[in-house]
N, C-alpha and C positions, 0 to 999 in steps of 0.2 A: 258210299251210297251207290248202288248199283242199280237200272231197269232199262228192260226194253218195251219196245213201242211196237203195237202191234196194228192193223190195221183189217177188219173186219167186212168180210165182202158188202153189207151196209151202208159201210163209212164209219161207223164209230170208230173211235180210236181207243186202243185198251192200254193202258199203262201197267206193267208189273214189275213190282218192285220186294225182294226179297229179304228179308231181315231178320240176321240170325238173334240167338237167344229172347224170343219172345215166343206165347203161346197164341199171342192175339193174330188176328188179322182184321184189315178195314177196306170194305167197297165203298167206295166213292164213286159218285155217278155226278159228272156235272153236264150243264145245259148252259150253253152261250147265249143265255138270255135275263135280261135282267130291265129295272127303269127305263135303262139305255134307249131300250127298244122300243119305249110307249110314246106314245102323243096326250097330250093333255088328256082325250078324253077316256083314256084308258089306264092312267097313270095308278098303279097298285095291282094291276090284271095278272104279273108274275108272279106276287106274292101271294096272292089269293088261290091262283093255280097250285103252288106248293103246299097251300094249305089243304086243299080239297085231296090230294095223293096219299094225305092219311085219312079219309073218310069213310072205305069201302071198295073193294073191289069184285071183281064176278067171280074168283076164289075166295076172296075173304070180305061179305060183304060189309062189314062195320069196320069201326076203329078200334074197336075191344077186341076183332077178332084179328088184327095185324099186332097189335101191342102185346094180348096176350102171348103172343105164336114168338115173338123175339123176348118178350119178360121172362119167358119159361126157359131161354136158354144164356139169360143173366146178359145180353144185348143191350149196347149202348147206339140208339139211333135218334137221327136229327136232319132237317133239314135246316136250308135257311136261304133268302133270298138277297144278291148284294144287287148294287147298277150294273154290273156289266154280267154277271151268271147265276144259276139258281144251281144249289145241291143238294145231293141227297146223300146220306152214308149211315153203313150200320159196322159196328165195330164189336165183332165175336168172337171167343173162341178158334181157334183154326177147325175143330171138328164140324164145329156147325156151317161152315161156309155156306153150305149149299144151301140152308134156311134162309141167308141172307142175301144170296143171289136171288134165291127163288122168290122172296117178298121184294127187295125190290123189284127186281124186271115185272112184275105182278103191279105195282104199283104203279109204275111209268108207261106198263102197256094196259091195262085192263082197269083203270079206276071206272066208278061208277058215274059221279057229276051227279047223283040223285038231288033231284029239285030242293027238297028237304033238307038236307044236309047242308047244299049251297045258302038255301035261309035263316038256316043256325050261326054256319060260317060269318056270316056276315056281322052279328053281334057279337063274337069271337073277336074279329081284325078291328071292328071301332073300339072295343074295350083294349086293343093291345095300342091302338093309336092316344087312345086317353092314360095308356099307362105312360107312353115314351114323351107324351105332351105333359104329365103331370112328375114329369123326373128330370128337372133341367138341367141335370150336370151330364144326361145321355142325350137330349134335345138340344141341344147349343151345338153338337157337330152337324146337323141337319141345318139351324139356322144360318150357321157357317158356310154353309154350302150353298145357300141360296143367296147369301150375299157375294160368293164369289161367281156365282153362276144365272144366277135370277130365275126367271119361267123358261129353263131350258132343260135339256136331257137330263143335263150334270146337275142341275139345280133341283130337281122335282125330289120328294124323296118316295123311296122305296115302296114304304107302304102304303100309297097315295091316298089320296082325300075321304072322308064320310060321303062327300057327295056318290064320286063314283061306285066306293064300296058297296052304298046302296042299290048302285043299278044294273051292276054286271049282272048278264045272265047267265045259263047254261051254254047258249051258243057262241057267247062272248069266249069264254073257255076253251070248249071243244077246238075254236077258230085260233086262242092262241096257243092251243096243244100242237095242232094240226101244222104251223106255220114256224116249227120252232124245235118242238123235240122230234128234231129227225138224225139221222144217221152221220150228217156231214159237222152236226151242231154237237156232236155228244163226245164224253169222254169219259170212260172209263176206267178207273185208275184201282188194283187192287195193291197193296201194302202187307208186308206180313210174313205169316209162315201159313202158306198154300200149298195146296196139291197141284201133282204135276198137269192134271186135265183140267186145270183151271182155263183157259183158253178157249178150250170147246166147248165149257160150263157155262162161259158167258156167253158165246155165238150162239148157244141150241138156247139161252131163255131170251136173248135177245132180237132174236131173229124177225119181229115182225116191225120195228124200226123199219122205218122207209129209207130207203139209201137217195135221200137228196137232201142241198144244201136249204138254208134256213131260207123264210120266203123274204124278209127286208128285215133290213138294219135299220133305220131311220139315224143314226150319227152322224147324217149330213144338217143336221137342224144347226144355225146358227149358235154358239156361246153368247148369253147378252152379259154383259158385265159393267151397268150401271151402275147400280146401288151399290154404295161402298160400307152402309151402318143399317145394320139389321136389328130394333130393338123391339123386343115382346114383354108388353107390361105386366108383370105377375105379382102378388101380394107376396115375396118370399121373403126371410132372414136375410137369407144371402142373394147379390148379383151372380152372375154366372156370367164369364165371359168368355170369347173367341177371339183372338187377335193376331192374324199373320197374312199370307201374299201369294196368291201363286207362284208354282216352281215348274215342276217340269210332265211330262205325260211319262207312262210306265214304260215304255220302248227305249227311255233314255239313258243313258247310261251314268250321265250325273244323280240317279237319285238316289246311287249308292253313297255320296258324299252330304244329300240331300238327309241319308239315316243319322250319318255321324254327324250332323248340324243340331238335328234336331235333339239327339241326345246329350251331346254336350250341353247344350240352353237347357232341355227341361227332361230327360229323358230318363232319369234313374234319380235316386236318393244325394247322389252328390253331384248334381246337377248345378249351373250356375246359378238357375231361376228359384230349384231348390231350397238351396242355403241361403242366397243371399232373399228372395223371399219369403218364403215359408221360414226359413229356421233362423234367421237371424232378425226380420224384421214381424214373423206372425203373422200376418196379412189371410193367411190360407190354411186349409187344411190340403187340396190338393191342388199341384200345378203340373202342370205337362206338357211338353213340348211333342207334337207328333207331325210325321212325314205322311202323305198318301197319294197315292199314284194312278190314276186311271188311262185307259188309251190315250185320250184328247187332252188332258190336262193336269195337272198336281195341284200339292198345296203344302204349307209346312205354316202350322197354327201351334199358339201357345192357349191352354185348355185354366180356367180356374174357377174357383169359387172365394168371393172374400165378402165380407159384414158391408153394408150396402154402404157405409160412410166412408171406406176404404178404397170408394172404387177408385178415384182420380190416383191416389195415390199407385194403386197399384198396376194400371195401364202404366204411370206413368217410369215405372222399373220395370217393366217388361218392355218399353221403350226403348228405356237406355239398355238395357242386355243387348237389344238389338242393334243400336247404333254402335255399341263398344264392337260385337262381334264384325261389324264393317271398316272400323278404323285400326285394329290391331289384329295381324298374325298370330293366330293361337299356338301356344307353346307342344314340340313335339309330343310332352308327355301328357298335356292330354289329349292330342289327339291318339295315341296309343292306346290310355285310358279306354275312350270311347270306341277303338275299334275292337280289342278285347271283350269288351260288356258286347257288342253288337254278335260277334262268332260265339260266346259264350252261351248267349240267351237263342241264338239258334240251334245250337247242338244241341243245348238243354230241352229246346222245343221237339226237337228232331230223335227223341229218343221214343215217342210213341207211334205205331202204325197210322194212327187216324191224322194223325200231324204230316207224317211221312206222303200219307195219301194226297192230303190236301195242298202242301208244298208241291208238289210234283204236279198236280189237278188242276192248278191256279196258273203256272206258267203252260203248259199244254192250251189250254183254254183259250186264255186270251192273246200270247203271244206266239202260240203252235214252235215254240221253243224251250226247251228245257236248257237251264244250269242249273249243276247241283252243286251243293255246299262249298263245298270246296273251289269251283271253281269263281263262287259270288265271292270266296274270301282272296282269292288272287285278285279280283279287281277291288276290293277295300286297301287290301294291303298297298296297292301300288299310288294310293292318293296320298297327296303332302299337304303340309300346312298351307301352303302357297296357294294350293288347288281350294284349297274350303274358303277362305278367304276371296278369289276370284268368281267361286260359285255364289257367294252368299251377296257379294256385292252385286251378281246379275241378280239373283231374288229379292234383294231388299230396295225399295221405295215406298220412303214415307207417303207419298204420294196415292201409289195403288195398295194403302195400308188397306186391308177389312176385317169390321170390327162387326159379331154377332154380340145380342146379352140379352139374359133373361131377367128382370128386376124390379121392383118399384117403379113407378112412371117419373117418379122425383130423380131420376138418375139418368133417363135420357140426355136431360139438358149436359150433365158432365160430359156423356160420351161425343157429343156434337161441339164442346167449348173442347175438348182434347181433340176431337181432332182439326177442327178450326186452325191450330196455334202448331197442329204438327209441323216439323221442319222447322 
């Protein structure tokens, strides 16, 4: 993997990255902006903004007329909004580049905000919040989060509340366009098979980005970390649960050890939690152990759904995975195992432009440092068993356990008697 970094009289930063035998190529535009940066009362204003960028612009002013314009040339585009950045990308052809440059930059400089539009929007994001609220095995990472973090940056989610959704205006908008996609905040990353004037392709449509940096961060708000059981009573078949501990923030270098942790417990098909839950004792249909990294904080959580009568039982072997993983040094070959699967599913990831783009896009962003592949497998490769074992006993207390669950109300009381008796 090869690209250089380019730097835009602006400030955007361009990334290009070249990649033989493909026909595709993917612009990726991201924005160092996300949750991260709202305050209560603003909380889903990122989200919203990205939603309005497919609305209408003073070139294209509706949505049928940017979707036709990339449908007609077989374009794959999307945005999406995370806590810490919002993106945008359209992945074409290499002939059509220029379509794609030219509707985004179109996009991020010239949308409309029409009043009307922002009206419609607004029954759009409550319905997509009643879809993520009425799908509890994609809701339970949210509720997980608020128990690790509470009414804080880290904790709010993304798509913030019906209340607010109601009341953004147009000026609410314009104020956090204004304060946020500028030139020091952006980064442009193209992937692919490009032309050689791709560079001045992007400065001549990008060019009316203000070259300054973003107007505040607010990631000086305290983390509250109280509540340690998050439980949302729901009429469903199944509980849903969330169960694991803070680890480490994304700058750190343990949370490459943090990957191999989490996929040995729950991470693929022959996973400990796997077999000896799912497949040897049923309990589940899925379980999953995941790592996740932000500037200020991590997390490493075991993800499941099991028959509501199940539940105690099955906290309480996801328990013991965890305590066994604190008291024995795990065997070289699986940690081998686990590092294999981990360089495996990233080359496999890494073989698409749009992937390419966004791997690259995502470290630029937040940590204005790139490594690429190969250089994250020199620091996998160089971790021993000794190390995972030492990492996992700083992350593991029964103590600061946190437990999210979506379920009957008759199942609270389990998850308060388990953790009562923990330890």
């Amino acid at each position: 993997m090869t690209f250089t970094k380019y730097f835009l009289k602006n400030g955007i930063r361009v990334i290009l990255a070249p990649l033989q035998n493909t026909e595709s190529v993917t612009v990726h535009i991201g924005v160092k902006v996300g949750s991260v940066d709202e305050n209560k009362n603003i909380n889903g204003l990122s989200h919203f903004l990205e939603h309005m960028m497919f609305k209408g612009t003073k070139n294209r002013p509706s949505t049928l007329a940017i979707a036709k314009e990339l449908d007609a040339i077989g374009g794959l585009y999307n945005a999406y909004t995370h806590k810490e950045y919002t993106a945008y990308f359209a992945k074409v052809l290499s002939k059509h580049i220029n379509v794609a440059v030219d509707i985004l930059s179109d996009m991020l400089q010239n949308s409309l905000f029409d009043k009307n539009e922002i009206e419609k929007e607004r029954g759009v994001i409550i319905e997509e919040i009643n879809l993520y609220q009425d799908t509890p095995s994609r809701y339970i990472g949210d509720l997980f989060e608020k128990a690790l973090w509470g009414d804080s940056f880290l904790g709010r989610e993304i798509i913030g509340t019906k209340e607010n959704i109601s009341k953004f205006s147009r000026q609410d908008l314009l104020k956090h366009l204004e304060n946020f996609y500028v030139g020091q905040n952006m980064v442009i990353t193209v992937a692919g098979k490009y032309p050689k004037n791709i560079l001045s392709l992007i400065e001549k449509k990008f060019f009316q980005i203000k070259n300054k940096a973003a107007k505040n961060h607010p990631n000086n708000f305290k983390i509250k970390r109280k509540q340690n059981i998050i439980f949302l009573d729901k009429n469903t078949d199944q509980t849903h649960l969330a169960i694991g501990f803070h680890t480490f923030p994304l700058s750190d270098k343990r949370k490459y050890a943090t990957a191999i942790l989490a996929t040995i417990l729950g991470g693929n098909m022959s996973s400990r939690f796997f077999i000896n839950i799912r497949e040897k004792l049923g309990l589940c249909y899925y379980i999953t152990t995941e790592a996740e990294h932000y500037l200020k904080d991590g997390y490493i959580a075991t993800f499941s759904g099991v028959k509501n009568n199940d539940l105690s039982t099955a906290i309480e072997k996801i328990l013991e995975g965890y305590k066994e993983m604190a008291q024995t040094e795990i065997s070289q070959e699986e940690l081998n195992k686990a590092k294999d699967y981990i360089k495996g599913k990233t080359l496999l990831y890494l073989e698409e432009s749009q992937a390419v783009a966004e791997f690259l896009a995502r470290q630029e962003i937040l940590l204005n440092k790139i490594l690429t592949y190969r250089e994250i497998f020199e620091i996998i490769e160089a971790i021993k068993t000794s190390d995972i074992l030492k990492i996992w006993r700083e992350i593991f207390s029964l103590e600061k356990l946190k437990i999210a669950c979506i379920g009957p109300e008759k199942n609270k009381e389990v998850i308060e008697n388990i953790f009562d008796k923990k330890g």
